[in-house]
Every structure is written in C-alpha cells, then in structure tokens.
N, C-alpha and C positions, 0 to 999 in steps of 0.2 A: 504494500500500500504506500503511496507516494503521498504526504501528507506536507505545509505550509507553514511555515513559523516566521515570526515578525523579528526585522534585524535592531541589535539593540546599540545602545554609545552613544558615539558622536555622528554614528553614518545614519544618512536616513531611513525611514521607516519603508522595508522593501519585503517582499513576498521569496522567503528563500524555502527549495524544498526539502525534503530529509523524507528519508526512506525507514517504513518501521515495520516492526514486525511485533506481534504476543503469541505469544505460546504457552500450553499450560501445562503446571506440572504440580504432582503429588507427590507428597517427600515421604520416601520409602523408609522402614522400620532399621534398615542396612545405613541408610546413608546421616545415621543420627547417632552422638558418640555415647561414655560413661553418663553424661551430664542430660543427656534425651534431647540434647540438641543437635542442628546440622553440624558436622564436621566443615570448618570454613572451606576445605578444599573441593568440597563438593559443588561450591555455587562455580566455578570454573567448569566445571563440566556443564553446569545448568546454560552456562553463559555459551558452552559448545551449541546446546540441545537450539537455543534462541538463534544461534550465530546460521545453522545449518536450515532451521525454519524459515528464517527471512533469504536463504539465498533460492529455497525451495520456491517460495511464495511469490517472487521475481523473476522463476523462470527458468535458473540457473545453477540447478542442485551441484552439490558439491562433485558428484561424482561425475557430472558431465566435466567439469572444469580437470577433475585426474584423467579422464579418458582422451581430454586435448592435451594430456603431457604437463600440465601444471600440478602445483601445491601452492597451497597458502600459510605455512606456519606462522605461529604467533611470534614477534619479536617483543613487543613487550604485554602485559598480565597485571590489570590494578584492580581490586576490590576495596570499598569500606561495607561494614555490615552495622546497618543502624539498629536492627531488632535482632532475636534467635527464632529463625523458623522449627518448628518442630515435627515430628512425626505427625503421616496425614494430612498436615496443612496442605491444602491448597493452594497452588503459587502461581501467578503471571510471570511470566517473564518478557521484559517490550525490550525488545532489540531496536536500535538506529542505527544508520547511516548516515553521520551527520553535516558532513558534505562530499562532493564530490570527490573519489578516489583518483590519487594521480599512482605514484611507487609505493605508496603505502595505502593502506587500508584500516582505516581506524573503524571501530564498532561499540558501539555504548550498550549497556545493559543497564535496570531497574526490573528488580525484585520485589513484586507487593504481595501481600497478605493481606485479600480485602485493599482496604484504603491503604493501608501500611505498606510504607519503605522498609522492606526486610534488608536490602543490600542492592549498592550501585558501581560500577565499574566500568572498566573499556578493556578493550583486547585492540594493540595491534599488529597487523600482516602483512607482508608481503609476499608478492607471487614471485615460485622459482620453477625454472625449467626443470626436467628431466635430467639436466646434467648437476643440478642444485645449486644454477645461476639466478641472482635474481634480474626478476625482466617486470617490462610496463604490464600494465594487465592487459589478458590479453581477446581478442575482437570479440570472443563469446562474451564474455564480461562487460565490456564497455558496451556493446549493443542493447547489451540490456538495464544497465545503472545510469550511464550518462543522458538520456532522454526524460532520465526521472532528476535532474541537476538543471 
C-alpha cells in the first residue's frame, strides 16, 4: 500500500509517499523467556516476518528477487522496546519504506499491542550479486518501488 505523509521543518508542506505494510502476528509460548516475556531477539525476526510481507504485498517476494541472483542482507539492526509483549498477545507489525531506495535500503518497523507501542526499529540492506558484490537495486525492484516515490 502506497500511502502520503506531510513534509515537516523549514521545507514546505508537500505530499511525500512511503510504502507500508501490517502484518499480524501471535507470540508463541516458545518465543517468551524465564520472565513470560518476549525474548528481545525475537522482535528481529518479527521485523523479518513484516520486512518479507510488504515486499510480498508490492509485488516482489523475496524469492523472486534470489531467483534474479540477488540478496538483500541486513547491514545495520536497531530496536527500542517501549512495553513487554507476552504470550498470545496479539501483534501488528506496520513495516515502511520511508523513502525512496537508492544503495541502500532502509525499513522501519512498529510493534503494537492494540493501541500500544510494544517496540520500534529499522533494518538496513543492501543488494549483492551472486558473487556477494554489492550492486544498485536491481530492475525487478525499482519497477516496482520507484512508481510508488
């Protein structure tokens, strides 16, 4: 879903778009530690599960992108955790794409609980060839993100 947010500062007020995605999830009895709460390293997988939805949801599943010879690994991984989700809860997870990707690929994540901020973050990528060069993204990609910029 291609969605519109207003530009803020000193620049004027302009229609910029950002790409998002929700996805839902249920926090298994496994993925909760001593304490019955989530283990924090699990919201990174969550932030996978989000990351893999919205490239679904645009067109462009991850696995068409490895069958043209790309990968996308993550170069950097930031979480903060505002609440403790626990067993069973019920979870959003809204993936963005908060501008347009040039060598790198940034991805934002928000974690709710209901109304509740459980945990917010970004992931970022870049694409590497098959020889585990990194390259621009490539034409499967941009035909399908850059229309939505």
């Amino acid at each position: 879903m291609v969605i519109f947010r207003l530009g803020f500062g000193l620049f004027p007020i302009i229609l910029r778009p950002l790409i998002k995605s929700v996805t839902e999830i249920c926090v298994r009895y496994a993925e909760t530690d001593k304490m019955s709460v989530v283990y924090h390293g699990n919201y990174f997988s969550w932030f996978e599960v989000g990351r893999v939805g919205l490239l679904n949801e645009v067109g462009i599943p991850y696995r068409e992108i490895e069958k043209a010879g790309y990968q996308l690994p993550v170069l950097e991984a930031h979480a903060e955790f505002a609440s403790p989700a626990e067993f069973d809860d019920h979870l959003t997870v809204e993936t963005t794409i908060p501008e347009k990707p040039m060598a790198r690929v940034r991805l934002n994540y928000a974690i709710h609980r209901g109304t509740t901020l459980i945990a917010s973050g970004y992931t970022v990528h870049v694409f590497i060839n098959e020889r585990g060069a990194p390259v621009r993204p490539p034409k499967l990609f941009r035909d399908h993100i850059n229309p939505c910029f």
